[in-house]
N, C-alpha and C positions, 0 to 999 in steps of 0.2 A: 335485298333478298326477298323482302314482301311482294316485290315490281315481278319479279324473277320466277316464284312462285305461282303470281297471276299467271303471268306470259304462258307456264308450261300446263296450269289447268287451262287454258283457251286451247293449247296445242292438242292436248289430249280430246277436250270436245269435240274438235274440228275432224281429229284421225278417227273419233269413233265415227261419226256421219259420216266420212266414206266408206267403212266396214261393206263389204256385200254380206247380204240379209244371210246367206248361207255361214260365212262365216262368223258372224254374231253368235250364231244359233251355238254352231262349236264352240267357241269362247264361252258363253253359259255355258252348255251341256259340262265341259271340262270345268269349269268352278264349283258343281254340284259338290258339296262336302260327301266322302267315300262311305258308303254303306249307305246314301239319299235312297228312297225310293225313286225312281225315273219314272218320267210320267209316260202313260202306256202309248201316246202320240210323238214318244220321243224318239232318233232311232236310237239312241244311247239304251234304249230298253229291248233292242231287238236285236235278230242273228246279224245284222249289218254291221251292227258295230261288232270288227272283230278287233280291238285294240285290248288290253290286257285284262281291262273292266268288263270285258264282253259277256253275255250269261250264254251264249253255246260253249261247245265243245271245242268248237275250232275259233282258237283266238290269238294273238300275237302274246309271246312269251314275254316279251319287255314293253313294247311298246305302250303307249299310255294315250296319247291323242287320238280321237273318236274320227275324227272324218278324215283324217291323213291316208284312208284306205284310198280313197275315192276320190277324195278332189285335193290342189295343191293350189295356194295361189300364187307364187309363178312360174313360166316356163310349163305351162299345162299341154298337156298331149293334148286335147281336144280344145279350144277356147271357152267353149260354153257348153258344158256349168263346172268349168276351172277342173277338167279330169285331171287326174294324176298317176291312172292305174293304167301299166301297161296292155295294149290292146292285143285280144287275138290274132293271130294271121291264117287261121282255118278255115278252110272252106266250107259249106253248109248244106249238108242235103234237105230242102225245102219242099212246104206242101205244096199242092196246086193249088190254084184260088179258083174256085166257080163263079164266073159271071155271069150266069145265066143260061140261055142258050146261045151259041150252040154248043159249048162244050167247055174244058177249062182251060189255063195258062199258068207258067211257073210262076212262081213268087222268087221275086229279086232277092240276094242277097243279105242278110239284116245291113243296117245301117240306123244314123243318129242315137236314139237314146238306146235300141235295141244293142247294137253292137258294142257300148259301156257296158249295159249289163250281162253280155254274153263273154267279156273279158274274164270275168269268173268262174261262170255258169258254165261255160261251153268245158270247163275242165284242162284248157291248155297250155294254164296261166301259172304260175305261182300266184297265191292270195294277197302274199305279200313285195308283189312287185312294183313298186312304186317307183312311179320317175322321179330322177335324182339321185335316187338313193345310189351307193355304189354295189352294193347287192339287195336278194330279198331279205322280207324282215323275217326273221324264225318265229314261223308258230307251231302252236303245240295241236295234237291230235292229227291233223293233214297238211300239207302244203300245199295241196293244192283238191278240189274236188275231183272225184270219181264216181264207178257208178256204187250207187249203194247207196252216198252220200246224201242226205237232205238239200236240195237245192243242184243236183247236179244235171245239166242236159243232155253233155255232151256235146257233136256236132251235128247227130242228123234228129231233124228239125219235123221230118215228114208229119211225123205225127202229130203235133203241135199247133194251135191256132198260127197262122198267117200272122205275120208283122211285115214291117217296113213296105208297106203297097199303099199306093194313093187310093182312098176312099172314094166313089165317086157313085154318083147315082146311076140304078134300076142293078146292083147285083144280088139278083133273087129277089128282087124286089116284091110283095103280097104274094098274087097269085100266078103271077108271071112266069117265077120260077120254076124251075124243075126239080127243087129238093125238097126238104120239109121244114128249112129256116127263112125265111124272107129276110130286110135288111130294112130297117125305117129310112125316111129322109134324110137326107145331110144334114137342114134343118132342124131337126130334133134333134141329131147325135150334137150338134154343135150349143142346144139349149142347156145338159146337161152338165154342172160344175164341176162332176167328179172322176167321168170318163170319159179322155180328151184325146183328141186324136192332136198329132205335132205341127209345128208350124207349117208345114208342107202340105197338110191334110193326108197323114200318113197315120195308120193304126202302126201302134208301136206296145213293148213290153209293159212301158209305163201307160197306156191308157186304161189298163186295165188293174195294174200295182203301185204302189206308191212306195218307192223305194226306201222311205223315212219316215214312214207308222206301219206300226204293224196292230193295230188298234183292232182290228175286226176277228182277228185269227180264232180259228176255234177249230181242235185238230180231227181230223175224217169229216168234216162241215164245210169250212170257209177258209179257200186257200190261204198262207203266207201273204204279208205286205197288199192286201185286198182291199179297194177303194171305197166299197161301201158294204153293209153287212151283212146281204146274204150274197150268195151266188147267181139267183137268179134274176137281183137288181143289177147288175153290172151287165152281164147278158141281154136281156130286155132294152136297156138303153141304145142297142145298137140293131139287136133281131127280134122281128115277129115270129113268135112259135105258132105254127098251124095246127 
């Protein structure tokens, strides 16, 4: 029995070291004893988690696990980062992108991290649509976002910073430009820890939000899930104001 015992704490060590870091984090976050304070870097502390512990308004009515909204680890919709939420299939009225002179061009479609978080956002979704399951999960207050809603987009995008476009040098670059924002280096945008553009070299939702702290938030101030703490650091990382 004592052999027996070793054996199954080695089993155990060995299953934790292949955990992926994301799902560690849930496993903690879910052993918090109920009523814990959550640490403000946590997303168990933000509108993200809409699982039943969630502190908005719009939360899952039973359900209890924190990141089952979002990622699943198998049989994932997207491979990486293990998505789990069923994705939009709506179309996007998107902005122009200014490159400079001599004029502008469309902005592609959203896609990679963008189009995850437009599965909600864009409003077309149930909240609670998760792959696998054999229907949505019931939440309470909305089922799904609209306009009104805190966090809701929509589909048309026009108005909205540019995502999913390859970054690439001289758009409005210093004085070059034609508008009133310049763009720094690639170089510089890629020194910065906090505001990343995606493996693609692609400005996406997430270079600018971090969809698991909402650490900086301060309301009519500093948007929701904001990567650093004012508005105007996150900005500046990427454009020269004239």
């Amino acid at each position: 029995m004592g052999d027996t015992m070793l054996e199954s704490g080695a089993n155990r060590r060995r299953n934790r070291r292949l955990l992926p870091a994301h799902s560690a984090l849930c496993v903690l976050a879910l052993l918090a004893p109920p009523g814990a304070s959550a640490d403000p870097g946590s997303v168990v502390a933000t509108l993200h988690n809409l699982s039943a512990s969630g502190p908005g308004a719009i939360r899952s009515m039973s359900e209890t696990e924190v990141c089952k909204f979002c990622h699943i680890p198998h049989n994932a919709v997207v491979a990486a980062p293990l998505w789990g939420h069923a994705l939009s299939k709506a179309q996007y009225e998107t902005p122009r992108l200014r490159r400079g002179r001599p004029g502008e061009s469309p902005v592609p479609q959203p896609d990679g991290s963008s189009r995850l978080c437009l599965s909600c956002h864009d409003g077309t979704v149930a909240l609670g649509d998760i792959s696998g399951e054999p229907r949505p999960t019931p939440m309470s207050g909305r089922e799904r976002l609209g306009p009104g809603d805190r966090g809701f987009l929509g589909t048309d995008l026009s108005g909205s910073h540019p995502v999913s476009f390859v970054v690439a040098e001289g758009y409005l670059t210093g004085e070059e430009g034609d508008g009133d924002i310049g763009q720094r280096s690639l170089a510089d945008l890629r020194t910065d820890p906090e505001v990343k553009l995606d493996g693609e070299g692609k400005m996406q939702c997430t270079s600018c939000h971090d969809p698991h702290s909402d650490r900086y938030y301060v309301p009519g101030k500093v948007p929701h899930f904001w990567v650093k703490p004012t508005v105007d650091e996150v900005c500046t990382t990427c454009h020269i104001v004239r």
